[in-house]
C-alpha positions in Angstrom: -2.3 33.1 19.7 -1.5 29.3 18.7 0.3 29.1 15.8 -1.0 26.8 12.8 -0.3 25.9 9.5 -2.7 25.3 6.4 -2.5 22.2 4.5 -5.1 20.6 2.2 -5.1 19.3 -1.6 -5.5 22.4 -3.4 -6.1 20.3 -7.2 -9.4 18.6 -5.6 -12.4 20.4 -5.9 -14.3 22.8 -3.1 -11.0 22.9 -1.0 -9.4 25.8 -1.8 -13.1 27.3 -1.9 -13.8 26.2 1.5 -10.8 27.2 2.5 -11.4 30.7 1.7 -14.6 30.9 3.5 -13.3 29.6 6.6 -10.4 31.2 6.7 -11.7 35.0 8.4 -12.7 33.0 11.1 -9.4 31.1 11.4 -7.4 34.2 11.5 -9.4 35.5 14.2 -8.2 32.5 16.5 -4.8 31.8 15.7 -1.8 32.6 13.6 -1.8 31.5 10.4 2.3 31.1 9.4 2.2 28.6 6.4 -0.3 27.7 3.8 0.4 25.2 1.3 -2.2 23.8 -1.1 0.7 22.6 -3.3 2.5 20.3 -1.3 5.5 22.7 -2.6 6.4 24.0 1.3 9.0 22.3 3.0 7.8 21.5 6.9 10.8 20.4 8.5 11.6 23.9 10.5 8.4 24.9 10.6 7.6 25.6 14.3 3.6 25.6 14.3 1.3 24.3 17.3 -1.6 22.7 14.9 -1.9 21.8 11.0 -5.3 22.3 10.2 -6.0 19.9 7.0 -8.6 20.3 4.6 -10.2 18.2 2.5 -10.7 14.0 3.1 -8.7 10.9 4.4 -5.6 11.3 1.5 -5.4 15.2 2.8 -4.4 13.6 5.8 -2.3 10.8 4.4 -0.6 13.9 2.5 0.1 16.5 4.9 1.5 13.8 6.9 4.2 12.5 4.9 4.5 16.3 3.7 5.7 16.8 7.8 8.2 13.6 7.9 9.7 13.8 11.0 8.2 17.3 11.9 4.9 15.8 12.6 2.4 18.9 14.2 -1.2 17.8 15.7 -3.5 17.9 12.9 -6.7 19.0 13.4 -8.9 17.5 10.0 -11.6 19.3 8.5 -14.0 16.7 6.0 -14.2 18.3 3.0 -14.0 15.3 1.1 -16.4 12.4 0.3 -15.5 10.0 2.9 -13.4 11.8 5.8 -13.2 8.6 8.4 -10.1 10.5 10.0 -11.4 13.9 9.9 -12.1 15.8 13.1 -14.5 18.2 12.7 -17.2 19.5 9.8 -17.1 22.7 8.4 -19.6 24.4 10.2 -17.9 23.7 13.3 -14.4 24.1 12.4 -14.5 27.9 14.1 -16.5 27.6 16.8 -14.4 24.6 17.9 -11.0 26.6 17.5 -12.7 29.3 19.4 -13.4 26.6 22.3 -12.1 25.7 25.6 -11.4 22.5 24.2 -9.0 23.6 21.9 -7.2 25.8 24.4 -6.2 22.7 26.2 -6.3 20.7 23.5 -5.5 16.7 24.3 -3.8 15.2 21.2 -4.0 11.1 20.5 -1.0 9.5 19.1 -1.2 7.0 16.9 1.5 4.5 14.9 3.3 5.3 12.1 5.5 2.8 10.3 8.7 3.0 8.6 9.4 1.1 5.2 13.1 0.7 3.5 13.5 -1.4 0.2 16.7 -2.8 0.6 18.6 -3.0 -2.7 21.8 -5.3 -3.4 25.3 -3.1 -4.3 26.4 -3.4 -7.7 30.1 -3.6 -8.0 32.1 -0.7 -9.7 28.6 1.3 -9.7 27.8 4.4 -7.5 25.0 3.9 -5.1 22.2 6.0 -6.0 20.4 8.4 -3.8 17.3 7.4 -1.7 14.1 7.8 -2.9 11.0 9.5 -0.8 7.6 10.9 -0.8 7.8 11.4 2.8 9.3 14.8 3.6 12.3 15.6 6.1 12.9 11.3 6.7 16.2 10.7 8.2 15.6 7.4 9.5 15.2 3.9 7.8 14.5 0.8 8.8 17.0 -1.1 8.8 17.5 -4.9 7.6 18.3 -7.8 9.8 20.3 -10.7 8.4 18.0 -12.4 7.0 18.5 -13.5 3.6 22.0 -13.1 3.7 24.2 -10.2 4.9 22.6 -7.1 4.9 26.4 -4.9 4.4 26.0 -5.7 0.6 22.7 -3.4 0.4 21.8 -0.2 0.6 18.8 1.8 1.1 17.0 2.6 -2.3 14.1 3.9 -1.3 12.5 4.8 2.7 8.9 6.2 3.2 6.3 6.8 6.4 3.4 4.5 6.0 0.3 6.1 7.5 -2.4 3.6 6.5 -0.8 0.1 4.7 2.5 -1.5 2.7 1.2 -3.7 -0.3 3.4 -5.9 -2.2 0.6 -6.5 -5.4 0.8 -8.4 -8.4 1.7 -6.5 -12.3 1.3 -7.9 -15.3 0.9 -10.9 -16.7 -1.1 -10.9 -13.3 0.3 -14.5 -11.7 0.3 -15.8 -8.2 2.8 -14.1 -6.6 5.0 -16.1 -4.1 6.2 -13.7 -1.2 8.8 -14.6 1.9 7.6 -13.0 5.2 10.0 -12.3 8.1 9.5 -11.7 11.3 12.5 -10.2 13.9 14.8 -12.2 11.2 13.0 -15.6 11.6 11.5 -16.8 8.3 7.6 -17.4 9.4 6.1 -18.3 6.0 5.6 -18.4 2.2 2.5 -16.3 1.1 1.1 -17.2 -2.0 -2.0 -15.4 -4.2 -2.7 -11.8 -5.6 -0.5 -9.3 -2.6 0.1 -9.0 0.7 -0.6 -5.8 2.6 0.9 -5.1 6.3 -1.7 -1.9 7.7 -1.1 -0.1 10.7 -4.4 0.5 13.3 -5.4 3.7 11.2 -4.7 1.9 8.2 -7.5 -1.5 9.4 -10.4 0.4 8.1 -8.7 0.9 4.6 -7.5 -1.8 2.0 -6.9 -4.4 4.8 -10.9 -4.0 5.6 -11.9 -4.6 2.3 -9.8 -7.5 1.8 -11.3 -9.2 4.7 -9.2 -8.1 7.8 -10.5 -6.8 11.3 -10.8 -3.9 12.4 -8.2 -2.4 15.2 -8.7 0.4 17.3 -6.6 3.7 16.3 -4.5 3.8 19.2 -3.4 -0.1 19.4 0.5 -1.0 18.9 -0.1 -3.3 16.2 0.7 -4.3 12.5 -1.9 -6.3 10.8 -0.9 -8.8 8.0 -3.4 -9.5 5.1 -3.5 -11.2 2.4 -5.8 -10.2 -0.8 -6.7 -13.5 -2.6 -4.9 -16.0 -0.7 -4.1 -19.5 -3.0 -4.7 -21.9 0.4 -7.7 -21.1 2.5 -5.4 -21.8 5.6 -3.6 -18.3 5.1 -6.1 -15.7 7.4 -5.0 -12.2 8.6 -2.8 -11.8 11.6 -2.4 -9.2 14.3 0.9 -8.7 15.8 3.1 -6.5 17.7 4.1 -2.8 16.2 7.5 -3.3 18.0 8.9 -6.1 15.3 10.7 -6.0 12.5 8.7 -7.6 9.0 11.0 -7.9 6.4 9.3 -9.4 2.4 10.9 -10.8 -0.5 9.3 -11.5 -3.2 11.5 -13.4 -5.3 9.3 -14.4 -8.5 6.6 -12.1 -11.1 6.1 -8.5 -11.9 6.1 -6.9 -8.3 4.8 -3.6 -7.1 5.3 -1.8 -3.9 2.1 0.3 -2.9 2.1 3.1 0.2 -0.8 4.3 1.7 -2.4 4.2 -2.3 0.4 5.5 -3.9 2.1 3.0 -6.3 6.2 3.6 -5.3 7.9 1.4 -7.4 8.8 -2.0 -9.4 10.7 -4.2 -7.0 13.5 -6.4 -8.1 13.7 -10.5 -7.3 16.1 -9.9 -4.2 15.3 -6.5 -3.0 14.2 -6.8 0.6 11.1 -4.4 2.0 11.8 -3.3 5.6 9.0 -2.5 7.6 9.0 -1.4 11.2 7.6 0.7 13.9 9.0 4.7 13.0 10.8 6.6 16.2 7.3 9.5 15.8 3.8 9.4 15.9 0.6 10.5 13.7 -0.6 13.6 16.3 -4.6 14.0 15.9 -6.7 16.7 17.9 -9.0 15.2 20.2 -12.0 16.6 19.6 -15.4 15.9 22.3 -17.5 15.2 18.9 -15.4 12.5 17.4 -16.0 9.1 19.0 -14.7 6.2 17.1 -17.5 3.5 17.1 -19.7 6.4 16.4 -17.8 7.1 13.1 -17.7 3.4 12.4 -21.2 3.6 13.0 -22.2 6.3 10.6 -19.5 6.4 8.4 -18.8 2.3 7.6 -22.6 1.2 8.6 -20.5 -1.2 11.3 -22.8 -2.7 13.5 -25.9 -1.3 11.8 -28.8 -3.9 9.9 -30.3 -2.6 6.8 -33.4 -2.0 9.2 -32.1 0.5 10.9 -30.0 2.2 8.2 -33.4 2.6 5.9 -35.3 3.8 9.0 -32.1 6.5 9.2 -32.3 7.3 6.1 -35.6 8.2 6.5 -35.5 10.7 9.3 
């Protein structure tokens, strides 16, 4: 029997309840050696063939950074309210496992990125330890030169970024003014609310609702997007996942957000890092789950208000 681990966010409601009625016919397939509904269970040994992830899109978001380095092909079941990434439904969570499909199961990788802050040394004062909400991360990115030499830094906090970096605007809520690097050559000053760079997974997220496009899961690419731009001039940009984007954003109150999850206050001349991470996201293919068809049915892409009424009636 494959072996598989159970991951899921046990605080939201109907998970650990749909959990428990799928789980007989789990066990009857494979070998259950971890369940965590806690995110208390530390994944870095863990030697498991699948993670099957309940719940919705931030269960996935979660159990990845709960993996780090360790990352095991997830298998999503939607038991949330949106569930763009999720594989499979409930009802054919088991019948799938029990499939020839999963026997030979094909798994599509997809980017992950890697984001440092960069922090300047204080003289006569310890460096602190790193910060993380990813699991089991050993790598960083690291800083080019840019800005000045990167030997008087060190690394204050390093995270995976499934979905999107933001750099957004606190209080007292003023244009922000932030430097964007690219492979160590200054490309530009970025004026207006934030700035997010989003992965391919990530394009259907914030970046989507702040007027980016939409890129395929399994491109090698980092989109840059601004939210409320000052100059009409400054549009999204795709470019290659194998660069190093490095921000400073010298002026305001400054936030740095990961895939949702506010991380911390930045200081004037802490540089973010951002680049491609030496792993991948691993997700079960499964024969149901066809992307345009989700984008269909799940984002109404494509789809006139015609149609969708006439849907809706069926």
């Amino acid at each position: 029997m494959m072996k598989a681990i159970l991951l899921g966010n046990g605080s939201r409601q109907g998970v650990l309840e749909g959990v428990a009625l799928l789980r007989p016919g789990i066990e009857s397939v494979v070998d259950v050696v971890v369940s965590d509904f806690e995110n208390a269970v530390d994944l870095s040994e863990v030697k498991a063939d699948v993670a099957l992830v309940f719940g919705g899109d931030g269960s996935i978001l979660r159990a990845v950074h709960q993996m780090g380095e360790n990352q095991i092909p997830i298998l999503a079941v939607n038991l949330g309210t949106f569930g763009f990434l999720s594989n499979v439904e409930p009802d054919s969570m088991v019948p799938f496992l029990k499939s020839s499909h999963f026997k030979d199961f094909e798994v599509r990788e997809q980017l992950l990125l890697n984001c440092s802050v960069w922090r300047k040394k204080v003289p006569g004062e310890p460096i602190p330890p790193c910060h993380s909400v990813s699991s089991n991360l050993h790598t960083c990115a690291e800083p080019t030169d840019w800005g000045g030499d990167s030997s008087d830094r060190y690394c204050f906090s390093n995270n995976l970024v499934v979905n999107e970096v933001s750099i957004r605007c606190g209080k007292p809520f003023s244009i922000l003014k932030i430097d964007l690097a690219v492979d160590g050559e200054r490309v530009t000053t970025f004026r207006g609310d934030g700035l997010i760079l989003a992965t391919p997974v990530g394009s259907t997220g914030h970046s989507l609702s702040a007027g980016g496009p939409i890129l395929r899961n399994d491109l090698e690419a980092v989109l840059i997007t601004p939210f409320s731009p000052q100059t009409l001039s400054f549009r999204p940009v795709v470019d290659s996942a194998s660069r190093v984007y490095e921000l400073q954003a010298p002026t305001g109150e400054v936030f740095l957000v990961v895939d949702g999850a506010a991380l911390q206050k930045l200081l004037p001349d802490d540089h973010v890092v951002i680049r491609r991470a030496p792993f991948s996201f691993k997700m079960i293919c499964v024969p149901e789950d066809k992307y345009y068809r989700n984008l269909q049915a799940k984002l109404a892409w494509g789809v006139d208000s015609v149609t969708r009424n006439n849907e809706n009636k069926r």
